[in-house]
N, C-alpha and C positions, 0 to 999 in steps of 0.2 A: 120457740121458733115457729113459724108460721107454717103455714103449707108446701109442701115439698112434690115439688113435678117433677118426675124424673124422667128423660126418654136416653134410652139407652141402642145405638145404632150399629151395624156390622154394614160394610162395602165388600161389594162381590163384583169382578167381574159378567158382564154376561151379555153376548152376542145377540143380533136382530132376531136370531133363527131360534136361540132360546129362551129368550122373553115371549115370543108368540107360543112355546111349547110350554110355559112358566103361564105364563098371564090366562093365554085365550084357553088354555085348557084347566086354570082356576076359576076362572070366571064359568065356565060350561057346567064344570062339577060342582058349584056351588062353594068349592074350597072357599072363593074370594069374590066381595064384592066392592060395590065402587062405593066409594062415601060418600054421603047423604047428611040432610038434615043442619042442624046446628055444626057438629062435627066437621063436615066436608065443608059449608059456606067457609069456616074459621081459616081452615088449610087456602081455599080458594081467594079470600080475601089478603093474608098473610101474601100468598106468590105473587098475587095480580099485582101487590102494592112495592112488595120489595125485593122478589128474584126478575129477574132478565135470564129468559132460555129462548135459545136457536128454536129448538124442540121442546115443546111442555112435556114434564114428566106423565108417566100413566101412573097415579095412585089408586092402590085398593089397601082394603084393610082384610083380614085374616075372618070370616063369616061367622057370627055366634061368638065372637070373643071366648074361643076355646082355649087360649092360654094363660093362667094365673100363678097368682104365688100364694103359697099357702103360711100362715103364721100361727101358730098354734090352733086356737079356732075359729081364729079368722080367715079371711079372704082378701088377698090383696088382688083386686080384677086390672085386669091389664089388657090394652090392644096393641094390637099389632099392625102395623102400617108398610106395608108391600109397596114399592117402587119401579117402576122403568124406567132409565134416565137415557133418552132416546142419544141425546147427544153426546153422551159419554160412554156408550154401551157399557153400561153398569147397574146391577141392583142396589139398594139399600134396602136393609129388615132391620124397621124398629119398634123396639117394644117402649111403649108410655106406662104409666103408672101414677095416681097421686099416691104421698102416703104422709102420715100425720103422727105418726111416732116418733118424729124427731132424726136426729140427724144418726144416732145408734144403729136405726133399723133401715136408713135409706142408705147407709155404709153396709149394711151387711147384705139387702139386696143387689148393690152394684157387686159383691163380694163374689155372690152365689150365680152372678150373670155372666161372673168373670171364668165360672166353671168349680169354685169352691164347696165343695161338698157337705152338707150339714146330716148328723144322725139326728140330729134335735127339732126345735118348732118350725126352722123355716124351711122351705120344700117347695120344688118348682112341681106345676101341674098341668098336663095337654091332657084334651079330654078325659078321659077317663084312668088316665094314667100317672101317678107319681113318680117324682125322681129327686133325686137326693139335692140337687142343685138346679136352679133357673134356667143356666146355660144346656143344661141337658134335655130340659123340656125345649127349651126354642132348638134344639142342635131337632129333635121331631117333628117339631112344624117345615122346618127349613126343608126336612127327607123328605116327606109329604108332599110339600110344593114345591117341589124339584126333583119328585120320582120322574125316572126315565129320561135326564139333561144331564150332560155330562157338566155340571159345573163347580167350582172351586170350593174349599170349605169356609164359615164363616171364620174368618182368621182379624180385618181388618179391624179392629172394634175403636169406639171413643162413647164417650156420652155427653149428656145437657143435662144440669139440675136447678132447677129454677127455685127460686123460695120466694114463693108468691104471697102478698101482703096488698093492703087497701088502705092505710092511709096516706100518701104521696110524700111522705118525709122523705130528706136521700140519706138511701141505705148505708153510702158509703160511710158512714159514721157507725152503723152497726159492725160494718169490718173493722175499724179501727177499733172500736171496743174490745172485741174479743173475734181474731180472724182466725180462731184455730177451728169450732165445727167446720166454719167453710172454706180450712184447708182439708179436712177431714175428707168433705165430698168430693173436691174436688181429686183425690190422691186416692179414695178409696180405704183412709186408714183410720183401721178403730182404733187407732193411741194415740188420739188426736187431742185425748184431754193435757197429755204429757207432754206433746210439741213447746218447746219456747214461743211466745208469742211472736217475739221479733222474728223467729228461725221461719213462722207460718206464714207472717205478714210478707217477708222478704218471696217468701216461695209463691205468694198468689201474683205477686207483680202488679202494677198499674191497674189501674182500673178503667174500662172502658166502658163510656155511656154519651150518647147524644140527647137524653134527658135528665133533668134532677132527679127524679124518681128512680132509673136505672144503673146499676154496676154490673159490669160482665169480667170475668178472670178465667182469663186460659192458662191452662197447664198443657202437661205430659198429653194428657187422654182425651180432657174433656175442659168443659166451660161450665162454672158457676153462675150465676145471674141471681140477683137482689130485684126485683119487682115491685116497686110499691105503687104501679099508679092504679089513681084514687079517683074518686068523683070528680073531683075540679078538673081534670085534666081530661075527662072525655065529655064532660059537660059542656067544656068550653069550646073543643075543637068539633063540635056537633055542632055548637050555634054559630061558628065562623063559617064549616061547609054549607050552614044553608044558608045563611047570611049571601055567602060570596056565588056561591055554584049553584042554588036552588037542591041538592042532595045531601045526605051527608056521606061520608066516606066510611066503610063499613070496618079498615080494620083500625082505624084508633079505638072500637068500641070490643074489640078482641077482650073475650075472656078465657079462655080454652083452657083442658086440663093437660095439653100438651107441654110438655115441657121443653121454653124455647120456641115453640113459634111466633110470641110475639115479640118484636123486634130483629126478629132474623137470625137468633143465635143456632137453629136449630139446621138451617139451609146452609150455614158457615158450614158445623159440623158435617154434615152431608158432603158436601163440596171434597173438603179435605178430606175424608176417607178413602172418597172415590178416588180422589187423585194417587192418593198413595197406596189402593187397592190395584191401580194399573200400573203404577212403578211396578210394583213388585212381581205381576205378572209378565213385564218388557225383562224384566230381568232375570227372570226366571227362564224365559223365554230363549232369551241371548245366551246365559251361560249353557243350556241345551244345545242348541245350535254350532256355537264354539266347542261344545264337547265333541261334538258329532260329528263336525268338521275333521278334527285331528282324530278322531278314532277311523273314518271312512277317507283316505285320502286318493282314493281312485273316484270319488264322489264330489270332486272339489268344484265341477263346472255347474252342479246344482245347488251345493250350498251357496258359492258366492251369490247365487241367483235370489235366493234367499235369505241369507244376510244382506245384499241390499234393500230388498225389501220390509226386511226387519230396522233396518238403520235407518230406513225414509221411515217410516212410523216414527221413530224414535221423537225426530221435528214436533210432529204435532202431537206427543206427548209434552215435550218439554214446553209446548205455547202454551199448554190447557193448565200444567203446574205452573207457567207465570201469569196466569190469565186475572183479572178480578173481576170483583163487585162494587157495585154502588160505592161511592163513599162514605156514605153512611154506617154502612157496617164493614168497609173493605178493610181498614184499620185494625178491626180485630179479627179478621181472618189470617190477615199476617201477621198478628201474635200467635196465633195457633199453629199456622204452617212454621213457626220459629219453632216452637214449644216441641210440636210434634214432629221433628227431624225432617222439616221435605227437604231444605238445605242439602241436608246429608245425604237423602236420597239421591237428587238431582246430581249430585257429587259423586255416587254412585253411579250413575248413568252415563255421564261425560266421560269416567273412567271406562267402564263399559263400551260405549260408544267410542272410545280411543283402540282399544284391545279390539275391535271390531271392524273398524280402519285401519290398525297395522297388518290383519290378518288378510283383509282385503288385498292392501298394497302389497303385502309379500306375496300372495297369489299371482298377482296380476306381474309383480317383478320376475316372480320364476317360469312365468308362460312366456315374458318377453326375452328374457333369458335363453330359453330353451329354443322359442323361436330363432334368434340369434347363433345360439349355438350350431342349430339346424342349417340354416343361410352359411353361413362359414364353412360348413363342412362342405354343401352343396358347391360351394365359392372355391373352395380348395381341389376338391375333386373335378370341375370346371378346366382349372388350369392345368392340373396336372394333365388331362386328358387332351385339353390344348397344346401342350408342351408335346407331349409322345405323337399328336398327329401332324406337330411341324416337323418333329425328329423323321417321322414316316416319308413324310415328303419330299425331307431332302436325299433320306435313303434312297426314295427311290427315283429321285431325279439322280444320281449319281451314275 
């Protein structure tokens, strides 16, 4: 198997006020810098060509590439790419990786990132520090650059693994040969040799690609990707750009060791975490609120105040989860929103956002109730009072 690019991502919530306590004071202490060089043109060429943002993200990368994975005595060096996604107030932290061991040790990395623990060769590493598992060293980069912000834990996770190749054959005939390694990556499972072939094939689903060169396969987590473009393919669209435009266009000539950013699988992945890194906080959120509500009921004229406000959010939560992308890649984002449950989520939320409306209505029915009830009594006593000062009058006209 060829080269294996793995970038493995987490989505976090996080407000205007602490991304500037997150960023400008990584950026001050030298935690974080902005990317440069070959590296950042790559990133900058990739968005300019195939994301569309209201707000361009802020990226930095983790300074000195202090994060690694250790494999007996080797070194698997690893960066880390820091996010602000102004328009989603959201972080994303991901860690890149090539690795060339095959698809054994690129399962058993995604394994140890997932929090699985090794007493053996492989071993996550932050500066000067080891740890049993991957996910434990980035769980100390993440405390680092986010001492003193009150933000969420990495909880959201998916990944991209790319298997990157240079002759421009299509890959998708190497799936069909044998699609069980790259159900393996894709699922994260070392008994991938024992899978039925059919059972793996059925499980990667269609394949998606807008070139011959390209296959991409969503699951559960993550996206697969086959890579083979070759020389003819960016030789060619070099001499048409300057052919037609007098320039040529920088990202058909993408090589990057990112895994996933060329052709956009990696901004898919991005997208969908965040989106379902905010579900889960709206809902989190709401059943707080609903709790608080019925526990505080002498409190009811400030929750509703607040649960409206939380159910007007909810709207442009639910546009941003039906929102897309280009058509080019937007096809296979909604296999992934399929794969990765947002359906369900969203079905969560509606229900949510039902229970949040009836609680509303019932509020507002028993204030007008009550009012009511109040007016009536006023309405009755009224008359009665009425009635006793015609009695009066006539007494005392008598």
């Amino acid at each position: 198997m060829s080269t294996l690019l793995l970038s493995f991502a987490w989505a976090v919530p996080l407000s205007r006020e602490q991304s500037i306590s997150v960023f400008d004071r990584g950026i001050e202490s030298g935690l974080l810098s902005t990317m440069d060089g070959k590296f950042g043109e790559d990133w900058a060429s990739a968005e300019d060509f195939l994301a569309h943002y209201t707000e361009k993200p802020r990226r930095c990368v983790l300074s000195g590439d202090p994060l690694s994975l250790e494999f007996g005595e080797s070194t698997l060096p690893c960066r880390v790419i820091v996010t602000w996604h102004p328009a989603y107030h959201s972080m994303t932290f991901i860690v890149t990786t090539p690795i060339t061991g095959g698809p054994d040790l690129a399962i058993a990395v995604l394994q140890s990132l997932q929090g699985r623990v090794s007493s053996g060769a492989l071993r996550g590493r932050y500066r000067d520090e080891t740890h049993s598992s991957a996910k434990e060293s980035v769980t100390a980069a993440f405390a680092e650059l986010t001492a003193g912000s009150e933000t969420e834990e990495l909880h959201r996770k998916g990944w991209c693994v790319e298997v990157r190749g240079y002759d421009g054959h299509p890959p998708g005939r190497t799936v069909e040969a044998d699609p069980r390694p790259f159900y393996g990556l894709a699922t994260s499972d070392e008994g991938w040799r024992f899978v039925p072939r059919d059972v793996a094939r059925e499980a990667l689903g269609q394949q998606w690609g807008t070139r011959t060169f390209v296959a991409a396969y969503a699951m559960a987590n993550s996206i697969v990707c086959l890579n083979s473009k070759g020389s003819e393919y960016t030789d060619h669209q070099r001499e048409l750009a300057l052919t037609l435009f007098g320039e040529t266009e920088p990202y058909f000539e993408i090589d990057s060791p990112v895994g996933g950013l060329d052709h956009g699988m990696l901004f898919i992945l991005e997208r969908v975490l965040i989106r379902m890194a905010l579900a889960d906080q709206w809902l989190h959120r709401a059943q707080e609120e609903l709790a608080r509500s019925l526990s505080n009921p002498d409190g009811k004229k400030a929750a509703n105040r607040k649960r409206r406000l939380l159910r007007g959010s909810l709207d442009d939560l639910l546009e941003m989860l039906n929102s897309v992308l280009p058509p080019e890649i937007d096809s296979l984002e909604r296999r992934l929103v399929t794969t990765m449950g947002v359906e369900r989520i969203i079905q969560q939320l509606d229900r949510q956002a039902e229970a949040m409306d009836d609680e509303t209505r019932y509020s507002y029915e028993s204030v007008v109730s009550a009012r009511v009830t109040r007016l009536t009594v006023v309405t009755v006593i009224l008359t009665v009072v009425t009635i006793i000062l015609g009695v009066l009058q006539v007494l005392v006209s008598l």
